[in-house]
C-alpha positions as a Python dict, from the first residue, in 0.01 Angstrom:
ca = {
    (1, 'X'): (0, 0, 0),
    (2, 'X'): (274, 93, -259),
    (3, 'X'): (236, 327, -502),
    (4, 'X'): (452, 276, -867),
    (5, 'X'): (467, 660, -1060),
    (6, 'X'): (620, 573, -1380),
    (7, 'X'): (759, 910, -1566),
    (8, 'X'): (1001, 1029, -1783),
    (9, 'X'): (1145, 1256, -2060),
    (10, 'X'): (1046, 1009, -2363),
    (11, 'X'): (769, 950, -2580),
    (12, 'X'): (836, 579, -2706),
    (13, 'X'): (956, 454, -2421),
    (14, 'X'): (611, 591, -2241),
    (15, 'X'): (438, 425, -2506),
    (16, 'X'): (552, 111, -2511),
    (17, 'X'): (516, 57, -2123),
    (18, 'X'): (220, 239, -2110),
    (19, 'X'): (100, -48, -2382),
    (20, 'X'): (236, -329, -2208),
    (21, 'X'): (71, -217, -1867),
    (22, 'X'): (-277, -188, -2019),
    (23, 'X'): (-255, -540, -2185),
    (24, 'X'): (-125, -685, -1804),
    (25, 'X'): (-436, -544, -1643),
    (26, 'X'): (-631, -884, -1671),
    (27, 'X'): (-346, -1028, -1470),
    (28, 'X'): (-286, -756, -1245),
    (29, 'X'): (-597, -825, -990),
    (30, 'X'): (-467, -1152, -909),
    (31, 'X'): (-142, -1021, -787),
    (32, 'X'): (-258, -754, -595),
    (33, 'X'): (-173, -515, -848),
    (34, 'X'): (-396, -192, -1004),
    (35, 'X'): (-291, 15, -1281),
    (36, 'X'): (-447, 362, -1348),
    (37, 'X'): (-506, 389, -1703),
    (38, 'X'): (-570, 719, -1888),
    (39, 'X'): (-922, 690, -1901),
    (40, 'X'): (-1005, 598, -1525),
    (41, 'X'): (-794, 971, -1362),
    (42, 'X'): (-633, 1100, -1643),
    (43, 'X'): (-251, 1185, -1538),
    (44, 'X'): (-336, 1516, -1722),
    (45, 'X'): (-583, 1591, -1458),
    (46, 'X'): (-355, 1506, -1179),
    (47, 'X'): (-97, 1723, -1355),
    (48, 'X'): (-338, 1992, -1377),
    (49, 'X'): (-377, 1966, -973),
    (50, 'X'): (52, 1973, -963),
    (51, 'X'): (51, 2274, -1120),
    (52, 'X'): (144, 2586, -882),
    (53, 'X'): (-216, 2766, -1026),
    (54, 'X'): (-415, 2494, -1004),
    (55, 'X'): (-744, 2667, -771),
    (56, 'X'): (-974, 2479, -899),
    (57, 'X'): (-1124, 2314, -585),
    (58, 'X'): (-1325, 2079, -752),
    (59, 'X'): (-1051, 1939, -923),
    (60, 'X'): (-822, 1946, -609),
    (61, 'X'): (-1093, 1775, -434),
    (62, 'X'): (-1153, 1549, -705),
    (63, 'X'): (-759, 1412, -746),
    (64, 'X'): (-736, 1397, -332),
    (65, 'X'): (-1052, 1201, -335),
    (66, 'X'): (-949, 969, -625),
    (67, 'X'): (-606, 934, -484),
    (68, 'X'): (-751, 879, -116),
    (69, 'X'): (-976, 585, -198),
    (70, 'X'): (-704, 414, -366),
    (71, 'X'): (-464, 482, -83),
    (72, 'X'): (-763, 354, 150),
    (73, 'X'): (-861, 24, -66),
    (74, 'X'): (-743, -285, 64),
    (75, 'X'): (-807, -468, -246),
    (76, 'X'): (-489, -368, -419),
    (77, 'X'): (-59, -439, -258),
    (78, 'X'): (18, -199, -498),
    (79, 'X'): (-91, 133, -749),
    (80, 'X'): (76, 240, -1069),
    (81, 'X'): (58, 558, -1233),
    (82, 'X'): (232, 625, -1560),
    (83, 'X'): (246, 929, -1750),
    (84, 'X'): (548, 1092, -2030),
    (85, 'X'): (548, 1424, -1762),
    (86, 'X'): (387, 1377, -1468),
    (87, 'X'): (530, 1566, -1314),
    (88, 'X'): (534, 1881, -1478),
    (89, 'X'): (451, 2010, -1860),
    (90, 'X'): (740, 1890, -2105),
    (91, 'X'): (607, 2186, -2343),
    (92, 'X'): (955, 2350, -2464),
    (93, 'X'): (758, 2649, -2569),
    (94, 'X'): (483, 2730, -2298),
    (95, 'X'): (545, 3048, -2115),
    (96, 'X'): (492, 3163, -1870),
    (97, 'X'): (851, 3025, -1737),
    (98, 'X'): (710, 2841, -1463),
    (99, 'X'): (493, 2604, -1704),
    (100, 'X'): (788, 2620, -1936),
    (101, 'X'): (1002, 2232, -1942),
    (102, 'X'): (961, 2120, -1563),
    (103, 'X'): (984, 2512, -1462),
    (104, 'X'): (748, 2366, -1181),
    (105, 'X'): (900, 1995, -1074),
    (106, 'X'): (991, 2146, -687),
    (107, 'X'): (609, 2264, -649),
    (108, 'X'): (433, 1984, -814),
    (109, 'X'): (712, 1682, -662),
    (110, 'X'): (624, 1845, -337),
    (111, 'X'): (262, 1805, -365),
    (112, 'X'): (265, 1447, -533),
    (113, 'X'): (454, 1397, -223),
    (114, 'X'): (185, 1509, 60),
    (115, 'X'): (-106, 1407, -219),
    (116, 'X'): (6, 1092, -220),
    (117, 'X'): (-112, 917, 96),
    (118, 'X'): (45, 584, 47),
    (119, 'X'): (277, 360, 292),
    (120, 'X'): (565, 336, -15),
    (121, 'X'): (576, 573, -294),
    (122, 'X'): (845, 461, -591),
    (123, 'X'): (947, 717, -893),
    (124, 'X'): (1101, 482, -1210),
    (125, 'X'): (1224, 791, -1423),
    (126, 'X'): (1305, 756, -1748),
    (127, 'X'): (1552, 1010, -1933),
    (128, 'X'): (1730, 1030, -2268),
    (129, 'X'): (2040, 1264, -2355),
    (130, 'X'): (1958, 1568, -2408),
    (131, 'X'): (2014, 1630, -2768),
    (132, 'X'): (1836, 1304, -2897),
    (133, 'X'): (1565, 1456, -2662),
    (134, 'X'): (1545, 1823, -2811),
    (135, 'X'): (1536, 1645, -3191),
    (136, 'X'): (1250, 1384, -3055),
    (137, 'X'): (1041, 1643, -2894),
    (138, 'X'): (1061, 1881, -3152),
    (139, 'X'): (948, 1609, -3436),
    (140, 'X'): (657, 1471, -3176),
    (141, 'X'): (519, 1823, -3109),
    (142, 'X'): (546, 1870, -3504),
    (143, 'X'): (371, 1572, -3548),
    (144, 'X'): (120, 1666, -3321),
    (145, 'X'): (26, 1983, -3459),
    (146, 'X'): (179, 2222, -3208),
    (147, 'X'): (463, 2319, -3389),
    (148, 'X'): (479, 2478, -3722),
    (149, 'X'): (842, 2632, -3699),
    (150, 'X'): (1151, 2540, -3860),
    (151, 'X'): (1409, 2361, -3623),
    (152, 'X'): (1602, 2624, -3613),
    (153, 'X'): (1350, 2847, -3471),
    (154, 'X'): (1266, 2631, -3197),
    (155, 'X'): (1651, 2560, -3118),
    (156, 'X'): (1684, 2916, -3093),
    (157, 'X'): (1440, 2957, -2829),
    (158, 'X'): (1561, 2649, -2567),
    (159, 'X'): (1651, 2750, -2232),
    (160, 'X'): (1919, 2539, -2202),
    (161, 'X'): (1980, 2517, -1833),
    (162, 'X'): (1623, 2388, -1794),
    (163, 'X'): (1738, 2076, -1981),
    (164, 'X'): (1937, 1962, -1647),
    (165, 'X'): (1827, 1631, -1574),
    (166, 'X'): (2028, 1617, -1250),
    (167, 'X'): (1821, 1927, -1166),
    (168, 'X'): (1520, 1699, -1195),
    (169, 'X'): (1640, 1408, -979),
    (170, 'X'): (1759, 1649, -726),
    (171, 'X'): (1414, 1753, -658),
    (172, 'X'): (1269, 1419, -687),
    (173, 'X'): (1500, 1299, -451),
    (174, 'X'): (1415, 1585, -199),
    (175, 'X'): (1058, 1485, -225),
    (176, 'X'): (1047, 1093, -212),
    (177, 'X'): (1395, 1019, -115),
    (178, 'X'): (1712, 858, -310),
    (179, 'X'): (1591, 494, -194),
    (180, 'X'): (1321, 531, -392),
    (181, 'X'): (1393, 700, -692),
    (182, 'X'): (1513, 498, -961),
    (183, 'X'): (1669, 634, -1283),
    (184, 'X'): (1696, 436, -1616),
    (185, 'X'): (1767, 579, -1993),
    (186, 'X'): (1554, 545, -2283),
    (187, 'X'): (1854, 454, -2479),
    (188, 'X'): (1841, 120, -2337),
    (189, 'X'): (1554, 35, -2544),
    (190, 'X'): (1807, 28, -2823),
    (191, 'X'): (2052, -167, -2613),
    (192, 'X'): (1804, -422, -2440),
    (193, 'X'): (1537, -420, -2713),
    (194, 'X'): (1192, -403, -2656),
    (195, 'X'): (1072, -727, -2442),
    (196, 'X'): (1372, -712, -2232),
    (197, 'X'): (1339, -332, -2148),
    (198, 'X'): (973, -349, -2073),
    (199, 'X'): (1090, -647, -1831),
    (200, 'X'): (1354, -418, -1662),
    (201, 'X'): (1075, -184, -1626),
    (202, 'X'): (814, -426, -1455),
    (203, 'X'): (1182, -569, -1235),
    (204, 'X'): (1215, -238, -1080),
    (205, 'X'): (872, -148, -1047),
    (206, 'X'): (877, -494, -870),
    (207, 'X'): (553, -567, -1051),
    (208, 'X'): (532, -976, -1146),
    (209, 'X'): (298, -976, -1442),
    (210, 'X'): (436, -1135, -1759),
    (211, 'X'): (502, -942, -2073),
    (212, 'X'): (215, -1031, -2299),
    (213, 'X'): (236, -1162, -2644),
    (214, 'X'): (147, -795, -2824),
    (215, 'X'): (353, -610, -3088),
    (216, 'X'): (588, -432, -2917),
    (217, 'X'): (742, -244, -3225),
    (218, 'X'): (459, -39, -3275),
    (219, 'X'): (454, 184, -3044),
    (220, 'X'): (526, 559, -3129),
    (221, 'X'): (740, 644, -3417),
    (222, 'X'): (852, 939, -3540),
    (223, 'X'): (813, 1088, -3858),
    (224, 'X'): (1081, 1094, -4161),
    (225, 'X'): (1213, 1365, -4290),
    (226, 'X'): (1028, 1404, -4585),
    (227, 'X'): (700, 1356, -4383),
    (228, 'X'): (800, 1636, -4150),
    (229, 'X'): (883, 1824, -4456),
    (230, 'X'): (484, 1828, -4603),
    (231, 'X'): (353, 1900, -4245),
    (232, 'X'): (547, 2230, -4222),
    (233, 'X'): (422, 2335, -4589),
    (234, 'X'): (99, 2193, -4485),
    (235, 'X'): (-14, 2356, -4159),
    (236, 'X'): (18, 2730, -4249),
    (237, 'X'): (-391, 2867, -4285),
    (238, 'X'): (-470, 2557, -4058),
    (239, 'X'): (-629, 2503, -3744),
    (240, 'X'): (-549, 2304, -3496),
    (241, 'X'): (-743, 1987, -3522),
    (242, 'X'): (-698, 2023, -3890),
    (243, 'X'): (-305, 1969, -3803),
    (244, 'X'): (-351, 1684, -3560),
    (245, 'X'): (-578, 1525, -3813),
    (246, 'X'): (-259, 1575, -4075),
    (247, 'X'): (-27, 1456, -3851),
    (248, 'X'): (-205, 1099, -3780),
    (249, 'X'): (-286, 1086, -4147),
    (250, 'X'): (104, 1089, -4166),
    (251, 'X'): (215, 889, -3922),
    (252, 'X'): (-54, 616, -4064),
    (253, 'X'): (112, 672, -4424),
    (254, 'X'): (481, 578, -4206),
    (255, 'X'): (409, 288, -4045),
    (256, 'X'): (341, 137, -4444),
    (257, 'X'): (693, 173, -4413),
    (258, 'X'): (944, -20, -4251),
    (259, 'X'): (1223, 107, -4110),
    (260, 'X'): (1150, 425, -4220),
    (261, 'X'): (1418, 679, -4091),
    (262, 'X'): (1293, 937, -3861),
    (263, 'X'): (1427, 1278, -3879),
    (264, 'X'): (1768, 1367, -3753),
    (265, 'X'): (1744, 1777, -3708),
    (266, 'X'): (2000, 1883, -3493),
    (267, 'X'): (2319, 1936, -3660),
    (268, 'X'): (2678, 1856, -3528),
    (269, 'X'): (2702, 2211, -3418),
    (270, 'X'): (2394, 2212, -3184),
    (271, 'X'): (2446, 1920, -3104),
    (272, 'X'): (2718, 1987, -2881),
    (273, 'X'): (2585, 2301, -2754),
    (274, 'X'): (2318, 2135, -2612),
    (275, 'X'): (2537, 1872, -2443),
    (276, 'X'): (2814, 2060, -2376),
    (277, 'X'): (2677, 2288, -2040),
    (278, 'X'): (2546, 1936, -1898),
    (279, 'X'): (2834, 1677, -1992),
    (280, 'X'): (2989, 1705, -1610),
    (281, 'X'): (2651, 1664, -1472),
    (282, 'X'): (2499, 1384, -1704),
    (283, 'X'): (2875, 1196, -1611),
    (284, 'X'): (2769, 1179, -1235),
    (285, 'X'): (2399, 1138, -1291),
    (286, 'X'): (2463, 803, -1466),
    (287, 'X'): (2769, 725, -1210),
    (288, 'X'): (2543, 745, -914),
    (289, 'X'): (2275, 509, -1063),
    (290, 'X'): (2457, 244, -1193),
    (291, 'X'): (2393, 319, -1591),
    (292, 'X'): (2690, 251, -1836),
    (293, 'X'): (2791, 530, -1905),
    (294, 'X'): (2830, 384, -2320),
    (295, 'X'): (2467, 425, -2342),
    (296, 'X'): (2513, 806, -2320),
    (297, 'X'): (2830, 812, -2553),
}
């Protein structure tokens, strides 16, 4: 039995296959095919397990069982598992360092590695240049309620070496092997559009359902500007729930509008320091995988 782990430093991207896979699963069955949707093992409880202090045994026990039975089930050819950081929290400001932006990917790869009990295991990574990324993440934890800091506050606190993406496949490679990682860029969803990247996706993942007929421009959007503008005056005296509430409220008021811009943070100058310490490495990252190199210009 194979097992597909879909991943990846990307929200929309995440979202939008994550969409597509859950309307496929009425054809998946037939081909042999199972996809583990959120509510069934929750990748957050499997990430939980990855995590270096993870001692709870019942939840050890209760990922090796899940994961076991799968492994064990002749029903299925092949598993898929997707989740935005599966392999480690994405959080750019959890401490302590080891839970801090894939402080953890050698110890948790490692263990997705043994855990994982299959006769194939394939990684389909997903990763976006890094100062697209910081802007993203920063507006998505915003929107989320996490955040209530300027930009510049949160830019001052990025470790930037942690934003290595070669560092990443490194590991991955060390713990399933280069033939079966396989690295694409979420700024191909620009370049290929929506239908024909989710196709690319299901092409590597060598997965033969058929996109379904769904809207595939919905998926997550960031906010604008101005909307990002009334959550940070907003969530001061707030709780927590009271900002996620805000934050859907929000988003629901930007999707009236199409096309809305979504906020553009980073300016020219951090920009390039955020690209500038991984430029050499992002050149040979793409180089080794086949991506045109354009996409990351």
């Amino acid at each position: 039995m194979r097992l597909v782990i879909h991943s990846g430093a990307h929200k929309t991207g995440t979202t939008l296959i994550q969409d597509v896979l859950a309307a496929c699963e009425g054809q998946m069955p037939a081909e042999g095919i199972r996809y583990i949707p959120y509510t069934e093992l929750t990748p957050h409880r499997v990430l939980s397990y990855l995590h270096p202090k993870a001692l709870d045994s019942s939840l050890r026990e209760d990922v090796e069982s899940f994961f076991g039975s799968v492994a064990r089930s002749a029903e299925y050819d092949t598993v898929v598992l997707s989740a935005e950081s599966l392999f480690s929290y994405s959080n750019l400001w959890m401490r302590p360092p080891e839970r801090f932006f894939y402080g953890d990917i050698q110890h948790s790869a490692a263990r997705m590695a043994d855990l994982c009990s299959f006769d194939e295991v394939d990684v389909i990574l997903y990763l976006r240049r890094q100062d697209t990324f910081v802007n993203s993440i920063y507006v998505e934890h915003v929107k989320s309620g996490v955040l209530g800091v300027p930009f510049r506050s949160f830019y001052d606190q990025l470790e930037l070496e942690l934003l290595s993406w070669s560092r990443i496949v490194a590991t991955l490679v060390d713990a399933f092997g280069r033939g079966h990682l396989h690295v694409r860029v979420f700024e191909s969803l620009a370049e290929l559009g929506p239908r024909r990247f989710v196709e690319d996706f299901l092409e590597v993942a060598k997965l033969s359902c058929q996109v379904p007929d769904i809207d595939l421009g919905k998926s997550n959007r960031n906010l604008s500007r101005g909307a990002l503008e009334r959550a940070l005056k907003a969530f001061p005296g707030m709780s927590l729930p009271e900002r996620r509430a805000y934050g859907r409220m929000l988003q629901l008021q930007e999707r009236a509008v199409l096309n809305h811009q979504s906020a553009r943070l980073i300016t020219p100058t951090q920009q390039r320091g955020v690209l500038r310490p991984h430029e050499q490495d992002n050149a040979r990252l793409l180089a080794d995988f086949g991506i045109d190199p354009s996409l990351w210009d």
